[in-house]
C-alpha positions in Angstrom: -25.8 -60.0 -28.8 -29.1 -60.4 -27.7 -31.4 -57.3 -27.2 -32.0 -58.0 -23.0 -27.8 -59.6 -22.7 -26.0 -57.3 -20.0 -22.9 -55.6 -21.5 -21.4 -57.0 -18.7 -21.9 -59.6 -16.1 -19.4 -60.5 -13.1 -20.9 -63.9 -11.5 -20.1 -65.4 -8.4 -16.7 -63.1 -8.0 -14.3 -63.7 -4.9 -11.2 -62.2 -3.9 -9.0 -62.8 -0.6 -6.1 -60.5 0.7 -4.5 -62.4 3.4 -6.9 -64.5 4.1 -9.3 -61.6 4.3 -12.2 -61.9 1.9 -12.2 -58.3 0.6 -15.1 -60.0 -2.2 -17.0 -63.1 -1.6 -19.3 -64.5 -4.0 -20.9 -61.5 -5.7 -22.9 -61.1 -9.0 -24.0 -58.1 -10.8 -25.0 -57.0 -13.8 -25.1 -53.6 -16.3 -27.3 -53.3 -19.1 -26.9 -50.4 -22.0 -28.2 -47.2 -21.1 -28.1 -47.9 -17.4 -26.6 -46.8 -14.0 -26.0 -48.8 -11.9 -24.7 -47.8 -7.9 -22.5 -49.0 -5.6 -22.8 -48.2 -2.4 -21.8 -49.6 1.0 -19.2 -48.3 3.9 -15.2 -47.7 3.0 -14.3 -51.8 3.4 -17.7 -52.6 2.0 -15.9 -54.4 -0.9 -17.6 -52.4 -3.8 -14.3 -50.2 -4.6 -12.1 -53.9 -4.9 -15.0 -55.4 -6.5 -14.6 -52.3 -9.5 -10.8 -52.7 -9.6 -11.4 -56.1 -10.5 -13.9 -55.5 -13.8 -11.3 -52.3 -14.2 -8.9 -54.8 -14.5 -6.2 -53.7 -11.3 -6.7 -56.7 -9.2 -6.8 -60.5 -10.7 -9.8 -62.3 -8.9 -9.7 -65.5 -7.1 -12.8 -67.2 -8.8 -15.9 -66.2 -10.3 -16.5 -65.2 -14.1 -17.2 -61.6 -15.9 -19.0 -62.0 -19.0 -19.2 -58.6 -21.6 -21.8 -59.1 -23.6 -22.5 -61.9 -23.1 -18.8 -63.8 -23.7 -16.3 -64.7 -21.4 -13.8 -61.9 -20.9 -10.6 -62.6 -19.5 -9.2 -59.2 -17.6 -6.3 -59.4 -15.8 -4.7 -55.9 -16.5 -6.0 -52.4 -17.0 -4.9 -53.0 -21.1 -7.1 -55.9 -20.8 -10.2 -54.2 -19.9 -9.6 -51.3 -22.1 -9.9 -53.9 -24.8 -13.4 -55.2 -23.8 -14.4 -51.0 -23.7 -14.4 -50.9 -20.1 -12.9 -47.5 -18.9 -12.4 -46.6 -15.1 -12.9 -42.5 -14.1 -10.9 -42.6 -10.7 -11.9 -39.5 -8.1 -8.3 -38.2 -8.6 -9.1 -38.4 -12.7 -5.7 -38.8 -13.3 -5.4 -35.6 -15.6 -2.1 -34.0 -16.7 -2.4 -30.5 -15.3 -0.4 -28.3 -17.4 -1.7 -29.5 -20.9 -4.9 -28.9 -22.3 -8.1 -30.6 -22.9 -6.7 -32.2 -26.3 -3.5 -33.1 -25.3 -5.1 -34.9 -22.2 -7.5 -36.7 -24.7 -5.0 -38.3 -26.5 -2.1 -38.6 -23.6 -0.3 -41.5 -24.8 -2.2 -41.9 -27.9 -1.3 -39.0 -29.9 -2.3 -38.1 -33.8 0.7 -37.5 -35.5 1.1 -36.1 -38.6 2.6 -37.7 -42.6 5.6 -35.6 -41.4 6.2 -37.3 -37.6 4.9 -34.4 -36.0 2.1 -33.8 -33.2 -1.1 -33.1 -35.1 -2.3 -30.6 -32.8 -4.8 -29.7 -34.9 -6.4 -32.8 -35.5 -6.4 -33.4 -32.1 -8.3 -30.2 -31.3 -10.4 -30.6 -34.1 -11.4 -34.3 -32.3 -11.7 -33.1 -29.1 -13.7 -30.9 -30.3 -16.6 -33.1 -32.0 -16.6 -35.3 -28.9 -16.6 -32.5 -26.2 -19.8 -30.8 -28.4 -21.2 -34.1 -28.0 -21.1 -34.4 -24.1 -20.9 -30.8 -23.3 -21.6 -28.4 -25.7 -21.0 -25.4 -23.1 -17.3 -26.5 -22.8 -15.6 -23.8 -24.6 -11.9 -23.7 -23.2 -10.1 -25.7 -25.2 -6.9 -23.7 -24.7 -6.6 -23.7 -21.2 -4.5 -26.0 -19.1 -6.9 -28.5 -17.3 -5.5 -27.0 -13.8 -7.4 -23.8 -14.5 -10.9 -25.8 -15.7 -13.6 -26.4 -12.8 -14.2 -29.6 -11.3 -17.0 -30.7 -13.3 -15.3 -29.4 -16.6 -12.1 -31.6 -15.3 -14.8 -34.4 -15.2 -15.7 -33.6 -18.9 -12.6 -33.8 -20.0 -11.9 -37.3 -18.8 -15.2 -38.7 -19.5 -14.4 -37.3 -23.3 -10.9 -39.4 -23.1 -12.8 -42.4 -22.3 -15.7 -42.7 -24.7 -13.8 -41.2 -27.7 -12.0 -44.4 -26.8 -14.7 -46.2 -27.1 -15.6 -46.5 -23.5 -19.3 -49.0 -23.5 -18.8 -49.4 -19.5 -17.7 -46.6 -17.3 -16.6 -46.9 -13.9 -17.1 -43.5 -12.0 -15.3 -43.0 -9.1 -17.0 -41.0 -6.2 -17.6 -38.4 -9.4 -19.0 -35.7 -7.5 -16.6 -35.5 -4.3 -15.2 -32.0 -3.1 -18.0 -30.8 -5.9 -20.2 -27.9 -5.3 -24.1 -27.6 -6.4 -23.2 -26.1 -9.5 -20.3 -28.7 -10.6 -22.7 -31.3 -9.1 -25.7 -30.6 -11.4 -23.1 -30.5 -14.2 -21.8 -33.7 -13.8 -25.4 -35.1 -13.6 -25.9 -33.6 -17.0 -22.8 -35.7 -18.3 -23.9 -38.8 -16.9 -27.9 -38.3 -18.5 -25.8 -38.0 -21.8 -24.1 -40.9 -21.6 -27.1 -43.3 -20.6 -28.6 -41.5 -23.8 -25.7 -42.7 -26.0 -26.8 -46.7 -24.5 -23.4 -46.2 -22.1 -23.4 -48.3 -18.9 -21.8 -46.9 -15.9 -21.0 -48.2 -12.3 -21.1 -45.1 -10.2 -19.5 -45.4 -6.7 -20.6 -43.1 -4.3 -21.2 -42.0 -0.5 -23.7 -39.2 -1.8 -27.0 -40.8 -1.4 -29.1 -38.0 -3.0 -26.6 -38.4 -6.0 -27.5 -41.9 -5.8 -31.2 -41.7 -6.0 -31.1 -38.9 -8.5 -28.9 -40.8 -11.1 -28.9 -44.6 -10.4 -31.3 -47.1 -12.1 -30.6 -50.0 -9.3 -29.0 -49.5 -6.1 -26.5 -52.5 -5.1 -25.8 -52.2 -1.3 -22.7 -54.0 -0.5 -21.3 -54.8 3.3 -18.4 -57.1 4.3 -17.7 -58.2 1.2 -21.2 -59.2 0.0 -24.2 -58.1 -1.7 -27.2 -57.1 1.0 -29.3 -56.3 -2.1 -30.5 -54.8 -4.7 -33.3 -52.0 -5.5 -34.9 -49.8 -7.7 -34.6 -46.1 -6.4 -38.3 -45.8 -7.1 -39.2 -48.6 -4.8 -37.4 -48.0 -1.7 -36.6 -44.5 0.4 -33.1 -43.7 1.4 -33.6 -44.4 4.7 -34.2 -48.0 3.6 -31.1 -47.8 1.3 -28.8 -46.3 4.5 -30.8 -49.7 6.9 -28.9 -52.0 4.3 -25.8 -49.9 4.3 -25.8 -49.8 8.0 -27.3 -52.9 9.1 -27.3 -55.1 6.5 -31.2 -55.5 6.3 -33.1 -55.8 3.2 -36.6 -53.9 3.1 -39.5 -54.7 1.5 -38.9 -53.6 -2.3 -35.4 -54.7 -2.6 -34.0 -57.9 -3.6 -31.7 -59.5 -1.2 -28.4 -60.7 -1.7 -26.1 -63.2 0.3 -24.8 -60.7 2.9 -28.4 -59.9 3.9 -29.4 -64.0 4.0 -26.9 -64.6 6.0 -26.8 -62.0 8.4 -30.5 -62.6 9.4 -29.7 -66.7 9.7 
């Protein structure tokens, strides 16, 4: 793979539900290392554009490349195989169990004798929780009793010890306070460190600006544009979400091209 090749590329992507085009005709990208936002009203099309790359809904046309080869995704198993891993805002965590056994739900270390390996699991959980967050110390607890933004820990952990290269994050801060905000942050600064790329959804602008390194507005099913948080304001960012116009700064899409014709 080439140094400057995306780790994944979804060109010219459509998708109709009843003759409704939920997605029409959108590319992006993701490089290693890089966050890249979604943003755009509830209907915008970003959340069904996601579930595509994540694998839940089969597209109409269009092509997603990971690095830089075709990759042909048409169920969740599919895109876990091409390391693409989806953090939904629910997190789908199992409550009563621990941050181990939530690790490995559904892919349990067993021991020689047929056994759980509980201690082996631990042990991993361990390594790759001191990797993301070494404050996380309850590894005992059931995950119901852990904060939001040590819930979010725990099933970032699941998906990179996985081998996670892409992470879809789901609204990742919702019903978050300050505190659980900031540590959440902290997680996603780790994983651009490690060369992870991540698609963060989100209706938190400030979240946006702090964390993304592009900003793709979508509206109506189409791209207005893209830009670099350094190189437009929010206000600009909330125009394209609200409008559909493209500032100076940002590079426009379809939706914004054809709105203004």
């Amino acid at each position: 793979m080439a140094e400057n090749t995306p780790l994944v590329e979804m060109k010219n992507i459509s998708i109709a539900f009843g003759g409704i085009h939920a997605v029409e005709d959108v590319s992006i990208d993701l490089h290693a290392g890089e966050v890249v936002a979604l943003v755009g009203h509830n209907g915008a099309g970003k959340s069904t554009l996601i579930k595509i790359l994540s694998g839940a809904y089969t597209r109409d046309a269009g092509t997603i490349l990971v690095n830089g080869k075709e990759a042909q995704i048409s169920n969740p198993r599919d895109a876990k195989k091409y390391g693409i891993e989806t953090i939904y805002q629910t997190l789908a965590l199992a409550d009563n169990v621990d941050a181990a056994a939530n690790l490995f739900l559904g892919r349990e270390l067993m021991t020689t004798w047929g056994t759980l390996d509980d201690v082996a699991m631990e042990s991993e959980t361990r390594k790759v929780m001191g990797r993301l967050n070494p404050r996380f110390q309850r590894f005992k607890e059931p995950v119901s009793r852990l904060s939001g933004g040590q819930r979010q820990s725990v099933a970032i952990a699941r998906a990179i010890y996985f081998d996670a290269r892409i992470l879809i994050m789901d609204e990742p801060t919702a019903a978050l306070g300050p505190q659980e905000t900031a540590q959440v942050s902290d997680l996603v600064r780790q994983l651009k460190q490690e060369g992870i790329g991540i698609f963060l959804i989100s209706h938190d602008i400030h979240d946006v600006f702090d964390l993304a390194d592009r900003v793709v507005v979508m509206k109506n099913g189409q791209v207005v544009g893209t830009a670099r948080p350094g190189e437009v304001t929010e206000d600009d960012v909330l125009g394209m979400i609200i409008l559909g116009k493209c500032p100076p700064g940002a590079v426009p899409g379809p939706g914004a091209l054809q709105m203004a014709a």
